[in-house]
C-alpha positions in Angstrom: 124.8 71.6 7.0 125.8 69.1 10.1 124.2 65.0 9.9 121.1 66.2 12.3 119.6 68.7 9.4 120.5 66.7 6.5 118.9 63.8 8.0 115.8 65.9 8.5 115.5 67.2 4.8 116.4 63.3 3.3 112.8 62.7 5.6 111.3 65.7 4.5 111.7 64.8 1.0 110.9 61.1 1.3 107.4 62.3 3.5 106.9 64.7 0.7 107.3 62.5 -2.3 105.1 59.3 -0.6 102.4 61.6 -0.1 102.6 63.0 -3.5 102.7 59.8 -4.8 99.7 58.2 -2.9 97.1 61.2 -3.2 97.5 62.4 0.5 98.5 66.3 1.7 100.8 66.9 4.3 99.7 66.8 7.7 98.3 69.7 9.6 101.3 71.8 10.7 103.5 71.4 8.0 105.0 74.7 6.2 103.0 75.4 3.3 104.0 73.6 0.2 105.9 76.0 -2.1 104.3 77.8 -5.2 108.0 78.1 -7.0 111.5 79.2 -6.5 113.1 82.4 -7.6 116.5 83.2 -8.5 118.5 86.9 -7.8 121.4 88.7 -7.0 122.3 90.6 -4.0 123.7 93.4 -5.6 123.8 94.2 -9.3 127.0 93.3 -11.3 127.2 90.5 -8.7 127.8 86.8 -10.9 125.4 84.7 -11.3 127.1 81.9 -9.8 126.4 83.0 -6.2 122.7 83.9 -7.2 120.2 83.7 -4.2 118.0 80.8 -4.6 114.7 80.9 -2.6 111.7 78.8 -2.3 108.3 81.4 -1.6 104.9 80.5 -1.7 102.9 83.7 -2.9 104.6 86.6 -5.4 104.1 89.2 -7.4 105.9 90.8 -10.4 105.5 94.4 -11.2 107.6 96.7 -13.4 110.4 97.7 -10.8 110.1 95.1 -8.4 108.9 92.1 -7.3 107.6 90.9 -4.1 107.3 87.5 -2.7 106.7 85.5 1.0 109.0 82.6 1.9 107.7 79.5 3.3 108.6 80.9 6.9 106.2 83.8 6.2 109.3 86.4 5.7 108.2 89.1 3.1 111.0 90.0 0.5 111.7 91.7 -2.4 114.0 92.2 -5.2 114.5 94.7 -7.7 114.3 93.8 -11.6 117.7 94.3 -11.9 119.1 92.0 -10.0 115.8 89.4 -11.0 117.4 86.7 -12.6 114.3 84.3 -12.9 111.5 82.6 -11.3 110.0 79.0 -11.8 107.0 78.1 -10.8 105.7 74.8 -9.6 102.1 73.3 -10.3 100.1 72.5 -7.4 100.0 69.0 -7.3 97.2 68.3 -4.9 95.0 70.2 -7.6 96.8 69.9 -10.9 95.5 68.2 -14.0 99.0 66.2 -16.1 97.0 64.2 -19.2 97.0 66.4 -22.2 99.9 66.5 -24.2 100.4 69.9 -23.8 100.3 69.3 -19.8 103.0 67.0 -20.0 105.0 69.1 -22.5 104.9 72.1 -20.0 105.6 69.9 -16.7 108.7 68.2 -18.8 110.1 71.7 -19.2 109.8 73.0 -15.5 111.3 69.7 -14.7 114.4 70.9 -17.2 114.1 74.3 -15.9 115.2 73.0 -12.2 117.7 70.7 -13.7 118.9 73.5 -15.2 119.2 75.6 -12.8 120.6 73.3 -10.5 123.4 72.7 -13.1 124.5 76.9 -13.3 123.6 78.2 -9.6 125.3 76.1 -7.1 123.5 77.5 -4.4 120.5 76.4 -6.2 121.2 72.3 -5.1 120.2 72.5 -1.4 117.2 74.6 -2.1 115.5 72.7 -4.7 116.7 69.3 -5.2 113.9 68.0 -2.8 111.7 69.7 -4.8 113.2 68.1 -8.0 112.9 64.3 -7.0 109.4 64.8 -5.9 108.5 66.3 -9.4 111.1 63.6 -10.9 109.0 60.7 -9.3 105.8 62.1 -11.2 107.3 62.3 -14.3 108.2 58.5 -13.9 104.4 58.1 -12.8 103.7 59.7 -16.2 105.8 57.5 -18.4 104.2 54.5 -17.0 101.4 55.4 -18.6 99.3 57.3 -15.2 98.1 60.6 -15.6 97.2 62.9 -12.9 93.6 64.1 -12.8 92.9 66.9 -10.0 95.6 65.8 -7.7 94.8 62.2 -7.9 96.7 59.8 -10.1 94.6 57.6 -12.4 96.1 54.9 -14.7 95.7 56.0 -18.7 93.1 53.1 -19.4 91.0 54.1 -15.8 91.2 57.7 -17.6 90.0 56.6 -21.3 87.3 54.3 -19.2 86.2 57.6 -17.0 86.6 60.1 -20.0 83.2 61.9 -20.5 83.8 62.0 -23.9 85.9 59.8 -26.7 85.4 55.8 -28.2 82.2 53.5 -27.2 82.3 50.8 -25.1 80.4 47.3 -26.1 77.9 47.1 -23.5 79.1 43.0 -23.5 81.6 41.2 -25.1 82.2 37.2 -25.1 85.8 36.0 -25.9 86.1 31.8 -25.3 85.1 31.5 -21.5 84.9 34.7 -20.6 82.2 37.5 -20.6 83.5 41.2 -20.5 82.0 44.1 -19.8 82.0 47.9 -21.6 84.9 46.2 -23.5 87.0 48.3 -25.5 89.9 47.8 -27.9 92.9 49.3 -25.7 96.1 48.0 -27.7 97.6 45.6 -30.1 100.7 43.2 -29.3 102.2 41.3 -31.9 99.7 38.1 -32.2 97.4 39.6 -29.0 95.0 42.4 -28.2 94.2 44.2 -24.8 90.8 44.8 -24.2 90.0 47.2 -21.8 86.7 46.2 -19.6 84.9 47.0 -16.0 87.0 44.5 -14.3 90.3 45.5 -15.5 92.6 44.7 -18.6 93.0 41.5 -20.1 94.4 39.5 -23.5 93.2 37.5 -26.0 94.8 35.8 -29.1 94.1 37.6 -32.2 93.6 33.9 -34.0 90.9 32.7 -31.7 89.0 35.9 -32.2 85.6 35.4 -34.1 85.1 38.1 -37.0 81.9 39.0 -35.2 83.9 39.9 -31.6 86.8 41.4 -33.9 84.3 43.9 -35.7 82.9 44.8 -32.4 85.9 45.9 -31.3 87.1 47.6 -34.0 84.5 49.9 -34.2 85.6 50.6 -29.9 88.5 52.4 -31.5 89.8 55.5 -33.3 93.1 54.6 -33.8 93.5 50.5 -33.7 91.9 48.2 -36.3 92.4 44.7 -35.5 93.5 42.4 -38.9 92.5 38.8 -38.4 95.5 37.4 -40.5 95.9 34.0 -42.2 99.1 32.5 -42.5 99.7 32.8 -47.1 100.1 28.9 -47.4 96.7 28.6 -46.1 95.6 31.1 -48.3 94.0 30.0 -52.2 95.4 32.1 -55.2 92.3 34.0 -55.2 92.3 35.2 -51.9 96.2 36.1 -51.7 95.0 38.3 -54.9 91.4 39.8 -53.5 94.1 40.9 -49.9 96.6 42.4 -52.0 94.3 44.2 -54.1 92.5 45.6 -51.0 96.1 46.5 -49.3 97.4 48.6 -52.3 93.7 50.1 -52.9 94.4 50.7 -49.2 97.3 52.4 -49.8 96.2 54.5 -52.3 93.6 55.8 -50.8 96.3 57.2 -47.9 95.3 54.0 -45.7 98.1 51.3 -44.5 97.1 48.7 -41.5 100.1 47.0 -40.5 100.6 43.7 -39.4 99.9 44.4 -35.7 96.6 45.6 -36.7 98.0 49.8 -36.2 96.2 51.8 -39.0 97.4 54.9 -40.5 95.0 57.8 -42.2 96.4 59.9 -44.7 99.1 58.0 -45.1 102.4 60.1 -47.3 105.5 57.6 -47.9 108.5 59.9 -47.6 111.1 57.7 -47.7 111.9 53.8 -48.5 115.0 52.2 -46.5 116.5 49.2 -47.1 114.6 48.2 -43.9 111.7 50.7 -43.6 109.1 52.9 -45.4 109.1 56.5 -43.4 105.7 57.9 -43.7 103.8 61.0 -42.7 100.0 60.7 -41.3 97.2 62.3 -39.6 98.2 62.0 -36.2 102.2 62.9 -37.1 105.1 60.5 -38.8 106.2 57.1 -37.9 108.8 54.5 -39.5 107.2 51.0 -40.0 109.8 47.9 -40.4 109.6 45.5 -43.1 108.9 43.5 -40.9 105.3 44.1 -39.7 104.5 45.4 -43.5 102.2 42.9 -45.6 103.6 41.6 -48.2 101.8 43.5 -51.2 103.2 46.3 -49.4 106.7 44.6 -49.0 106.5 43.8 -53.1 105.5 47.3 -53.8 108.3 48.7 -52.3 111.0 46.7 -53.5 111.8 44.6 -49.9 115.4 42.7 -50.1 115.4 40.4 -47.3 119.6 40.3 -47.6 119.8 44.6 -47.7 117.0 44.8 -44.7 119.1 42.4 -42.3 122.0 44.6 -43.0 120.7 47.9 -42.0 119.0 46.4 -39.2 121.9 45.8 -38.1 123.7 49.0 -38.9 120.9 50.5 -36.9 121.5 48.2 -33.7 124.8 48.9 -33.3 124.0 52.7 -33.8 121.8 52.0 -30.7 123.9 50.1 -28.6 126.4 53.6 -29.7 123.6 56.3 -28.6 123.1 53.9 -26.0 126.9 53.8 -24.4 127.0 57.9 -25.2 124.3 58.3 -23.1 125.3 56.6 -20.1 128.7 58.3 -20.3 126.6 61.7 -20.9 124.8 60.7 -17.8 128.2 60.1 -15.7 129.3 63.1 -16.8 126.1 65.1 -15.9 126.2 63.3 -12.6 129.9 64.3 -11.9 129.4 67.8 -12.4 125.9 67.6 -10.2 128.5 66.6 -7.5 130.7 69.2 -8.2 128.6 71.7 -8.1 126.7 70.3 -5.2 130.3 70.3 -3.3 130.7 73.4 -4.3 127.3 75.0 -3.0 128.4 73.5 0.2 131.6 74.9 0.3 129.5 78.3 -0.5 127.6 77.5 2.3 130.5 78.4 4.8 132.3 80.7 3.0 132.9 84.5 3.3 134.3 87.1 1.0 137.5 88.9 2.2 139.4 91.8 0.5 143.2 91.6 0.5 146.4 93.0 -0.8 149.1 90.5 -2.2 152.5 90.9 -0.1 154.1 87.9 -1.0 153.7 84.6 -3.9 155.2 81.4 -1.7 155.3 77.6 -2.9 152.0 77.3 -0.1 149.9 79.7 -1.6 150.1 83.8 -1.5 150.6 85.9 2.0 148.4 88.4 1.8 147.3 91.7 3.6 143.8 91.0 4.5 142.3 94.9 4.7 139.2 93.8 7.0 141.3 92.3 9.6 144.9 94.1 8.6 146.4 91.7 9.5 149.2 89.4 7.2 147.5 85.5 6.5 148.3 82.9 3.9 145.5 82.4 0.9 145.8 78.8 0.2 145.8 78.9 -3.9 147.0 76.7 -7.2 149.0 78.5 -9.5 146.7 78.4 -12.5 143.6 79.3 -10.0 144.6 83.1 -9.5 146.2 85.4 -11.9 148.3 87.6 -9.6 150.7 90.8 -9.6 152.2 92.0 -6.3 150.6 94.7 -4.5 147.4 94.2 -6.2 144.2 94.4 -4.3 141.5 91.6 -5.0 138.6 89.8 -3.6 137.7 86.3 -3.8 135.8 83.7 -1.3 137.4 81.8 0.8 136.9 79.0 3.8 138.9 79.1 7.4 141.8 76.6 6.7 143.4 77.0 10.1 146.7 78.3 10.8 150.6 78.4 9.1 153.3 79.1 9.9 156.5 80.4 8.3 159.9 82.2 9.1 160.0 86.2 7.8 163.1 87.5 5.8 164.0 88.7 9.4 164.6 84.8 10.6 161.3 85.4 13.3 158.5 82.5 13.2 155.2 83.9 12.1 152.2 81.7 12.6 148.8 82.8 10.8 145.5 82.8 9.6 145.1 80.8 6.8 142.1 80.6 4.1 141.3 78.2 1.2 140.3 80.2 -2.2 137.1 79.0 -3.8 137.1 79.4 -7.3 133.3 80.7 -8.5 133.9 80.8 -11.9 
């Protein structure tokens, strides 16, 4: 691929992904967007390694064969034998990305192409585009968007829009300000979000009336906001009445933490020396000593000393996992390039069949039996298990000329070829 084409797909992609990304199609004119890529041999028996990789934008699957239309309009088809696989890709100027399941699906297509970018090295140039443009979505999705009908939406704009789920109050005063359809949207340490018409704001759990905090509480399935009291301002009686009401809590399957998160059907599992590990109606979680009340932290047995300790076992197990995965992900990176190197290499290769005449320091001299003619093979020792007289196949890139004196003293100058090892 010379600097004039690569420069035209680096544009192609960056067109493609900034109109993903802001809601618009391409312009009229364009080749239509693909529906998915499918992967095949040319012949059966053939390695998997030089698999065909090719984008289409219609196909269909019957018993014997498929059929499929590349985004040039060509008609192909393969056999089932030589099918290797197909992926498809969602329509993103019509697809829906918010339910769990959605995203679940869409993170495996996305490991899908990785995937096969990683085993077919032909597969690099193809779909790689095609990759960072679903890549850049994913990101959109961990940022908390979702992607309703083409169009991206923020998660809170999408709870706000939702036809059906929590109720809004209609309006909401919190010191100065007036809110309205106010909604419970998250709890931060010592703050809560409140999601309204004009946006998303804070407010300061403390300076929270019990009238505002009931409101919102009852905006919410999941959250229940806790107006807490620092204990020395508490009276004996009161410390007592809270504790009694957080272990009644608990026994009735209910724990509110000290961020105001509340979990139904609560099972404890486990107790750390720095965490309780629970099951609960929407899955498991771990909750630190540290945002537990402190009934609950009495009830099961917290040790300021042993909690500081495995909280620090458990950083530097982090800061571990942490250095593993960036050296996983130079290592992942290196072999992209190798493979990508080696799809280019493929690129401009050809397959030759030869007889072996001769092993020399340079490489092999070899018959090849399409030209016959005598040319040097260009090959490490350990790359090519060879026998003289043998008759093999390999691919191979032009690698000029050589030259060398036969066991008759006459200068012989030849073709020569680099080996490409596909294995």
């Amino acid at each position: 691929m010379n600097l004039k084409m690569l420069s035209t797909n680096i544009s192609k992609t960056l067109i493609a992904i900034l109109c993903f990304l802001s809601g618009l199609s391409p312009v009229a004119g364009e080749e239509p967007a693909p529906k998915g890529v499918i992967f095949y041999r040319s012949a059966p028996g053939e390695t998997d390694v030089l698999a065909r990789v090719q984008k289409f934008t219609s196909i269909e699957i019957f018993t014997n064969v498929t059929h499929f239309v590349l985004e040039n309009g060509e008609k192909n088809r393969v056999f089932q034998n030589n099918l290797i696989g197909v992926i498809e890709f969602p329509n993103m100027t019509s697809a829906s990305i918010s339910t769990s399941q959605q995203i679940e699906e869409f993170n495996g297509m996305i490991q899908k192409i990785k995937g096969a970018i990683d085993r077919y090295p032909g597969a690099y140039h193809e779909i790689n585009d095609d990759l960072l443009r679903f890549s850049a979505a994913q990101q959109m999705i961990q940022q908390g968007n979702v992607l309703i009908g083409g169009q991206w939406k923020s998660g809170a704009e999408h709870e706000m829009t939702a036809p059906s789920g929590p109720v809004f109050v209609p309006e909401l005063l919190t010191g100065d300000q007036k809110l309205l359809n106010a909604r419970l949207s998250g709890i931060d340490g010592s703050k809560v979000r409140i999601l309204h018409s004009g946006g998303v704001t804070s407010a300061v759990i403390a300076d929270l009336s019990d009238e505002v905090i009931a409101k919102l509480n009852r905006t919410s399935e999941d959250l229940q906001i806790v107006k807490r009291t620092a204990p020395e301002e508490m009276d004996e009686a009161t410390k007592s009445s809270i504790s009694k009401k957080i272990l009644g809590d608990l026994d009735a399957g209910v724990i509110i933490d000290l961020e105001g998160n509340r979990y139904m059907n609560v099972k404890v599992n486990t107790v750390e020396d720095d965490a309780i590990a629970i099951s609960h109606s929407r899955g498991s979680a771990k909750l630190s000593f540290d945002v537990l009340p402190q009934p609950l932290k009495i009830k099961f047995g917290y040790d300021p000393v042993a909690a500081a300790a495995a909280k620090k076992v458990n950083e530097e197990k982090q800061a571990a996992l942490r250095v593993k995965a960036m050296a996983d992900a130079a290592a992942a990176a290196e072999d992209r390039r190798r493979k990508a190197e080696m799809a280019r290499l493929l690129d401009s290769a050809e397959k030759i069949q030869f007889r072996i005449t001769q092993v020399i320091d340079e490489g092999l001299l070899i018959w090849n039996l399409t030209d016959s003619k005598t040319e040097l093979l260009k090959v490490d020792s350990d790359q090519f298990d060879v026998a003289d007289g043998e008759i093999y196949s390999a691919w191979v890139i032009s690698s000029g000329t050589f030259e060398y004196e036969s066991i008759l003293g006459v200068g012989k100058r030849v073709r020569a070829w680099k080996f490409i090892p596909t294995k």
